[in-house]
C-alpha positions as CSV (number, residue, x, y, z in Angstrom):
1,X,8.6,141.3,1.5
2,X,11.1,138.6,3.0
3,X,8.9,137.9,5.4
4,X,5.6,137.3,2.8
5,X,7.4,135.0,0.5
6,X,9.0,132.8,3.6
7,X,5.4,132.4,4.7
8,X,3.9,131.5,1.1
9,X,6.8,128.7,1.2
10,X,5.8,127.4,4.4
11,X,1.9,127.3,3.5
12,X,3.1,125.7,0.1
13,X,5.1,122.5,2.3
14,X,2.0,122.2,4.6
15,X,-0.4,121.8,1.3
16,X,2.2,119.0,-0.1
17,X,3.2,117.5,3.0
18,X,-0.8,116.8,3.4
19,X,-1.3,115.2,0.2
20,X,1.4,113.0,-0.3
21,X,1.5,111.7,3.3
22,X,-1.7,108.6,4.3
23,X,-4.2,109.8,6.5
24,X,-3.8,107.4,9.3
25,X,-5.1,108.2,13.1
26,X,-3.6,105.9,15.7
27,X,-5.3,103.3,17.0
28,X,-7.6,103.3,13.7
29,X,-7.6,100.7,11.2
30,X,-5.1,102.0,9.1
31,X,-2.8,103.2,12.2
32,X,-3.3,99.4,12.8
33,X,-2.8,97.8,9.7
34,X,0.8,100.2,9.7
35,X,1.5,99.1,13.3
36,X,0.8,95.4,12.3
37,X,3.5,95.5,9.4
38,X,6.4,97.0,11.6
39,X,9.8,97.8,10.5
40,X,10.2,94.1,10.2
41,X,7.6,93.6,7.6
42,X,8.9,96.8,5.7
43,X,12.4,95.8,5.6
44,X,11.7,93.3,3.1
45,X,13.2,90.7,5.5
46,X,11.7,86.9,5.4
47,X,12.8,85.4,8.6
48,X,11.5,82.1,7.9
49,X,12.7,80.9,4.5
50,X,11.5,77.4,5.6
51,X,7.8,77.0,5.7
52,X,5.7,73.9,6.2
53,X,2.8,72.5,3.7
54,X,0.5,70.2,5.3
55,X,-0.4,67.4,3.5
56,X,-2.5,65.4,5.9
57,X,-2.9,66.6,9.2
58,X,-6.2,68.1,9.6
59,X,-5.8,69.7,13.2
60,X,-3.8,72.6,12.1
61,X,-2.5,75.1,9.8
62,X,-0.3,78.2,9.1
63,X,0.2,81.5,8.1
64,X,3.3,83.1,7.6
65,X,4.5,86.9,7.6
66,X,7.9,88.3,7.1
67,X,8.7,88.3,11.2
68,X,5.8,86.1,12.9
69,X,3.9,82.9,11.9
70,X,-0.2,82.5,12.9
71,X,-0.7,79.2,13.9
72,X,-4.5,77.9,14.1
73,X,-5.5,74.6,16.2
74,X,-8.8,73.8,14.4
75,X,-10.0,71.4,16.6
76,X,-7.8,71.8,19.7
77,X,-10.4,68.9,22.0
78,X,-13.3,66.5,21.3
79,X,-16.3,68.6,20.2
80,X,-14.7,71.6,20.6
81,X,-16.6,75.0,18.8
82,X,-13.9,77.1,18.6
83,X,-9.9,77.4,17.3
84,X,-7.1,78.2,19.0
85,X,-4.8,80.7,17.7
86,X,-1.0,81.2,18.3
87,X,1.1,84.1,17.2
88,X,4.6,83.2,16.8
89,X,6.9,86.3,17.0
90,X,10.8,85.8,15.8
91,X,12.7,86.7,18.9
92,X,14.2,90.0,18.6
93,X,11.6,91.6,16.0
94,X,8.2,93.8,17.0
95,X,4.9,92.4,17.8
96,X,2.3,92.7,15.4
97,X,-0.9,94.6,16.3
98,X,-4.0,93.3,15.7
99,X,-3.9,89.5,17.3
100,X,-5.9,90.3,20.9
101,X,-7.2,86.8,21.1
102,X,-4.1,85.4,20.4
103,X,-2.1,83.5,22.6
104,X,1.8,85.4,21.8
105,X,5.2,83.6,21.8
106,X,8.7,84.7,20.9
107,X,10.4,81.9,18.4
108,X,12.4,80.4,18.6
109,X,11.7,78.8,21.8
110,X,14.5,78.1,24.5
111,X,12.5,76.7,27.9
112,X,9.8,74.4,27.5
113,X,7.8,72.1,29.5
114,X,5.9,69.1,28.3
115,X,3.0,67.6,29.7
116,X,3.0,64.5,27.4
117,X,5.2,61.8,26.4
118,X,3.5,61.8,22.4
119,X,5.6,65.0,22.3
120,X,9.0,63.4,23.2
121,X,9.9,61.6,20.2
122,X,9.2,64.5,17.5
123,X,11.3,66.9,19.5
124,X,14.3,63.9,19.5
125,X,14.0,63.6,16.0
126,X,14.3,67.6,15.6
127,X,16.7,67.6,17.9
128,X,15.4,70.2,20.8
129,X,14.8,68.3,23.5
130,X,17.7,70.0,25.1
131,X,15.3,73.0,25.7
132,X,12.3,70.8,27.5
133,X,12.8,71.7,31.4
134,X,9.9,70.5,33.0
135,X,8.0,67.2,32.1
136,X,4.6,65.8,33.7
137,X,5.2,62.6,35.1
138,X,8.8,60.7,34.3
139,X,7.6,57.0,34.9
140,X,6.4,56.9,31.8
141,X,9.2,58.5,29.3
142,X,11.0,56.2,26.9
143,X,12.8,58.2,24.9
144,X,16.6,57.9,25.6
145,X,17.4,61.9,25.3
146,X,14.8,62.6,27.6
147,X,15.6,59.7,30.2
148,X,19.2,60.7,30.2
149,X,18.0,64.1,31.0
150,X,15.8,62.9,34.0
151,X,18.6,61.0,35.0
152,X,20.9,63.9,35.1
153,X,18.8,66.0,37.1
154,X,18.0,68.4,34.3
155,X,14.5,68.4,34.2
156,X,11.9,69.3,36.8
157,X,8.8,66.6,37.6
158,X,5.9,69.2,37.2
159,X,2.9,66.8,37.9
160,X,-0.4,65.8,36.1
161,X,-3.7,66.8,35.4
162,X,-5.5,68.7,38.0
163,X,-2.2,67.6,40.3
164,X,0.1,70.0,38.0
165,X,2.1,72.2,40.3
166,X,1.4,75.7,38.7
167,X,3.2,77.2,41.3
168,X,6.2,74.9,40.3
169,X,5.4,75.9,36.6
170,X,5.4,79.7,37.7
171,X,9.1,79.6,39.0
172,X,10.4,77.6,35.9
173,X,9.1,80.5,33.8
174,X,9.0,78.7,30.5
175,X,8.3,80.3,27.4
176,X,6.1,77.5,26.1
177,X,4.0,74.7,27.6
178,X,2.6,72.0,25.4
179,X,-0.2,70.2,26.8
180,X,-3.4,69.0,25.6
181,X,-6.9,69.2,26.6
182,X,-9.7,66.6,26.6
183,X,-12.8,69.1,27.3
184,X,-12.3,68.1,31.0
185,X,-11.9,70.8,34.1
186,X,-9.8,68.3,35.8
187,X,-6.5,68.9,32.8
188,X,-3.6,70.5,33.8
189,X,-5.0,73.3,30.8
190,X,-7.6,75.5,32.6
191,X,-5.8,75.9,35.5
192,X,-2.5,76.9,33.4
193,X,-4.3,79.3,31.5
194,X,-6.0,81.2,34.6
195,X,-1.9,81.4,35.7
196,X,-1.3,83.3,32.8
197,X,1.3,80.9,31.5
198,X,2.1,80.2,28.0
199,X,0.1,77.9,26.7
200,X,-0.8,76.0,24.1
201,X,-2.7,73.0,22.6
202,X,-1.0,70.2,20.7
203,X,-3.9,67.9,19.5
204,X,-2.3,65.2,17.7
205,X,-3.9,62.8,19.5
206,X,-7.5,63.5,17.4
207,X,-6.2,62.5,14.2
208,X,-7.5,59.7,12.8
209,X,-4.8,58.7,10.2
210,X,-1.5,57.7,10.7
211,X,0.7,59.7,8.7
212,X,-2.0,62.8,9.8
213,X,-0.7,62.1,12.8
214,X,2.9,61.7,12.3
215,X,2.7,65.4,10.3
216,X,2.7,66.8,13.9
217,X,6.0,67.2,13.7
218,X,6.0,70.0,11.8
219,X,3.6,71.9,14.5
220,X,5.8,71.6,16.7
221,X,8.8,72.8,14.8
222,X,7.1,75.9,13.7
223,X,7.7,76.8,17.7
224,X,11.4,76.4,17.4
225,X,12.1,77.5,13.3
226,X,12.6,73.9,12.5
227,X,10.8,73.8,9.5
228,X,13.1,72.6,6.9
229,X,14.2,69.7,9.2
230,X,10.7,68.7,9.8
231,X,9.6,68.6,6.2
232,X,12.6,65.9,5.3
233,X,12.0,63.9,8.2
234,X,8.4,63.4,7.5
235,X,8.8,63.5,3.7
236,X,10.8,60.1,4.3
237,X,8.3,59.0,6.9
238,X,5.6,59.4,4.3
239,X,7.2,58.0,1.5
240,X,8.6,54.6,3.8
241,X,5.1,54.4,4.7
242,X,2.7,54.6,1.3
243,X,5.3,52.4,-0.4
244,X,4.4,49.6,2.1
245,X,0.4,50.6,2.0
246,X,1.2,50.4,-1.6
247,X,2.2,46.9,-1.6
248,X,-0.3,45.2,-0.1
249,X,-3.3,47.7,-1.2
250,X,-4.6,44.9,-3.9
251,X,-3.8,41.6,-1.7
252,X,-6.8,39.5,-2.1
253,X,-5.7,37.7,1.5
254,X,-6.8,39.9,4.7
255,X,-6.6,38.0,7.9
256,X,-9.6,39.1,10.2
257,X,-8.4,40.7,13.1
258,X,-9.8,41.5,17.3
259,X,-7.7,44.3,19.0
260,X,-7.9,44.6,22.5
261,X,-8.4,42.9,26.1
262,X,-11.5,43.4,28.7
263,X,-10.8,45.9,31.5
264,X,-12.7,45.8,34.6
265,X,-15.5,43.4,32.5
266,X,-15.8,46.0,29.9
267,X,-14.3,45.9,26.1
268,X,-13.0,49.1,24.8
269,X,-13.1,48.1,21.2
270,X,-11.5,50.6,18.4
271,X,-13.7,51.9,16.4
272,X,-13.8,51.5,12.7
273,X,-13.1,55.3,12.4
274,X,-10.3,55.0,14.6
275,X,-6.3,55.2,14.2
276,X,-5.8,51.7,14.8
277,X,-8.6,51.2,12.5
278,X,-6.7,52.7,9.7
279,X,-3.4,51.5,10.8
280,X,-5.3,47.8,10.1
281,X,-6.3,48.8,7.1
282,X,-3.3,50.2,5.5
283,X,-1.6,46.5,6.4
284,X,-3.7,44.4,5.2
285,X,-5.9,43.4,7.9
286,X,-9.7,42.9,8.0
287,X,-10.4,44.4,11.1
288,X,-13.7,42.9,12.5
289,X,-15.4,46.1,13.5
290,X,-14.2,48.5,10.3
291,X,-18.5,48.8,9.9
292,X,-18.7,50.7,13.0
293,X,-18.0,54.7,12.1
294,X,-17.0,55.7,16.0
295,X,-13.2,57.0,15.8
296,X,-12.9,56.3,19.6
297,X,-13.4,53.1,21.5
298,X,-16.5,51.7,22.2
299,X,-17.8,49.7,25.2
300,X,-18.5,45.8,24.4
301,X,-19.7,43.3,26.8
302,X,-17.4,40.0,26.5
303,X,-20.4,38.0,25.2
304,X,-20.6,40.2,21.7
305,X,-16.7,40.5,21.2
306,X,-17.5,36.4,21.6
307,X,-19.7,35.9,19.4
308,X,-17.9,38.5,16.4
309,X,-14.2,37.2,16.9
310,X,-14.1,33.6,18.3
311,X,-12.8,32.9,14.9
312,X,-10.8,36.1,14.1
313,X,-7.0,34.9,12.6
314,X,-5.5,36.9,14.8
315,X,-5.7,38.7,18.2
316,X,-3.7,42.2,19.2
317,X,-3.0,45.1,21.5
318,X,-3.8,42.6,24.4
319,X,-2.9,45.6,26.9
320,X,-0.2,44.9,29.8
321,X,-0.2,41.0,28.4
322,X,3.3,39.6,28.1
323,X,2.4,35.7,27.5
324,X,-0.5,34.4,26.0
325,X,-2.0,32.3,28.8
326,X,-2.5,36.0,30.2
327,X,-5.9,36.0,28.7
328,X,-7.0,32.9,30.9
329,X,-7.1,35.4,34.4
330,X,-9.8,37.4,32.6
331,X,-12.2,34.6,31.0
332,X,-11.6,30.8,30.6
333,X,-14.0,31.2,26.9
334,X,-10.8,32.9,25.9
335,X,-9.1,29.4,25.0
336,X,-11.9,29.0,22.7
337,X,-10.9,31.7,20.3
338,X,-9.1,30.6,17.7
339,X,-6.3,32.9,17.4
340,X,-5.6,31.7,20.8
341,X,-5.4,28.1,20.2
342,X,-3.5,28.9,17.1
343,X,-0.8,31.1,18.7
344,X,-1.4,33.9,16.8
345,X,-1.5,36.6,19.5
346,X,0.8,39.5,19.6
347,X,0.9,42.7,21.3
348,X,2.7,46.3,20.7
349,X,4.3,46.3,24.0
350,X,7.8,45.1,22.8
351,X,9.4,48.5,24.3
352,X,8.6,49.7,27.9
353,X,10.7,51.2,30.5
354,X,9.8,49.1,33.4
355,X,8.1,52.1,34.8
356,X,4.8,51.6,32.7
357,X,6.1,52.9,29.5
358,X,5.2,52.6,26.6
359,X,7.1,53.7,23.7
360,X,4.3,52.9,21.1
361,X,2.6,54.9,22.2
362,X,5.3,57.2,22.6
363,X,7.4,57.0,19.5
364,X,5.1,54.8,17.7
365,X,2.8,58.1,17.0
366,X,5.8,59.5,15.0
367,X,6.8,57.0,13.3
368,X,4.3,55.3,11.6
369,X,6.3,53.6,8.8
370,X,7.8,51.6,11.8
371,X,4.5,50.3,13.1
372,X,3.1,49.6,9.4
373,X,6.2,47.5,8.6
374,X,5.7,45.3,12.2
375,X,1.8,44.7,11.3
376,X,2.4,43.6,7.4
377,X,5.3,41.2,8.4
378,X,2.7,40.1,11.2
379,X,-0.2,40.3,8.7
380,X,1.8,39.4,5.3
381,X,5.2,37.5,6.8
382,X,6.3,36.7,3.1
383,X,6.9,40.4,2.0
384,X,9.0,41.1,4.4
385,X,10.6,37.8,5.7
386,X,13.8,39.3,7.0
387,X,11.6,42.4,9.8
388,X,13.1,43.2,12.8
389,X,10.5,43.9,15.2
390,X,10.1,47.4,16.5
391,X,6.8,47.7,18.6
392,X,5.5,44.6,18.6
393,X,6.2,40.8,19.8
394,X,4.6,37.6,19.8
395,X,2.5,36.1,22.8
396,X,4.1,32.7,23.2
């Protein structure tokens, strides 16, 4: 009778223990799903309590879980048809299932290389560049963290382009590389990713507005949980900058404006799409080729610049120019432009490194605010009569 009523108790558990538990098989959806949470999710712990909005960058976005963010490069190269994804894992916690074509990396991130200088200044304002130990090509760094760095033998000279040293890059064993890729087989990308190394797309560089571009900075802090330091730094950057846009958004007085120099008997004119484009804009300006709709350059013979901008007020971004009689070793017609004869030449090249630097564009991506304010007192000298030039100096 014992033995009866022990088995009736046993049958009894097996009935509840089937209904009250999920039906889950591994490796099915649910088994995933379950897998996916982890003991992280479940705990109820939220590892990042700073999270990022965008506001204007259009390149990226975010998604955030308890113990790993899913970052998504919309448009990680010109005419690009697909996204890149990234799944950020907090160091320490499990890996979500789920992800396969996903690139994975542990966060925070402690060894970095960088294979671009636009990268430099963010990371100095978040304060990380203490982790970067391998950089592309030194000659052209600016930033004063970094350079020190170099100096002190602390970071490795990895190479460029299809001249990267993967095998360099292999025996570093970062956790993260930052590179970009322009759709071309000769980048340092394709042949990083068929190494298996830790890669990943930072595509700044396609943004067409200023403070879009700017909001980088808060890409790459999601890689080291620097989120609450990137969203002050570029709320002020944003708010120092639309102030100034503000002010001279209804001035009835826009000098006309030609950007550029000829380079091997070919223009490379702005479009009226592009950064510099806007950049014009937002100061004041009356850029002379705002009608075109191309956000990259575009290829002008001397003759049609001619023609458009003999009489254009005022002449910049003259390239490697550091006087004004520069101009006369490309084309004698030159002294015929009016901005010329008039003195009113300037170019952004006020801080280089003597190497072939250039910090504009170096810090001058992130922080825009800085190269606004040089352009209105250039453009509009009366409301702000007392600027200290950062990027930009006059051609005398």
């Amino acid at each position: 009778m014992y033995s009866k009523r022990l088995i009736q108790i046993l049958l009894l558990s097996l009935i509840l223990l089937h209904l009250f538990l999920p039906h889950t098989a591994p490796g099915g959806k649910n088994g995933e799903q379950e897998n996916e949470a982890g003991p992280a999710e479940t705990s109820g712990i939220d590892y990042f309590s700073d999270k990022s909005v965008i506001q204007y960058a259009e390149g990226f976005s975010v998604e955030y879980h308890r113990n790993y963010k899913l970052v998504t490069v919309h448009n990680p190269w010109p005419q690009a048809s697909m996204s890149l994804k990234y799944l950020l894992v907090q160091r320490g916690t499990p890996k979500p299932s789920g992800y396969r074509d996903s690139v994975v990396i542990e966060i925070p991130v402690e060894r970095v290389v960088t294979l671009s200088t636009t990268y430099l200044a963010y990371m100095d304002m978040l304060g990380i560049t203490d982790h970067i130990i391998g950089h592309d090509d030194f000659k052209y760094v600016c930033t004063p963290s970094v350079r020190e760095m170099i100096d002190e033998g602390r970071i490795r000279e990895v190479g460029e382009g299809s001249r990267t040293n993967v095998e360099l890059v292999l025996e570093m064993e970062p956790e993260l590389i930052m590179t970009f890729h322009t759709g071309n087989e000769q980048d340092a990308y394709p042949k990083l990713i068929e190494a298996g190394l830790p890669v990943i797309i930072n595509a700044e560089y396609l943004e067409k507005q200023p403070l879009a571009m700017a909001e980088w900075i808060k890409f790459i802090a999601l890689f080291f949980n620097k989120e609450g330091e990137a969203e002050e730094l570029f709320s002020d950057i944003a708010y120092q900058y639309n102030q100034l846009s503000g002010q001279v958004a209804f001035l009835e007085r826009r000098p006309t404006v030609l950007l550029g120099a000829p380079f091997q008997g070919t223009w490379w004119m702005a479009g009226g799409g592009s950064y510099s484009a806007r950049l014009l804009e937002h100061a004041g300006a009356e850029y002379l080729w705002k009608d075109n709709d191309d956000t990259g350059a575009i290829p002008l013979d001397i003759e049609s610049v001619y023609a458009r901008a003999v009489d254009a007020d005022l002449w910049l971004n003259t390239g490697n120019w550091e006087k004004r009689d520069d101009a006369l070793e490309h084309d004698l017609r030159f002294t015929e432009f009016r901005a010329y004869r008039e003195g009113n030449m300037y170019n952004n090249n006020r801080r280089t490194n003597g190497l072939g630097g250039n910090d504009f564009w170096e810090s001058g991506r992130a922080n825009p605010h800085k190269v606004l304010a040089d352009l209105v007192a250039i453009f509009h000298p009366e409301l702000l009569p007392d600027h200290d030039f950062v990027y930009y100096k006059k051609l005398d």
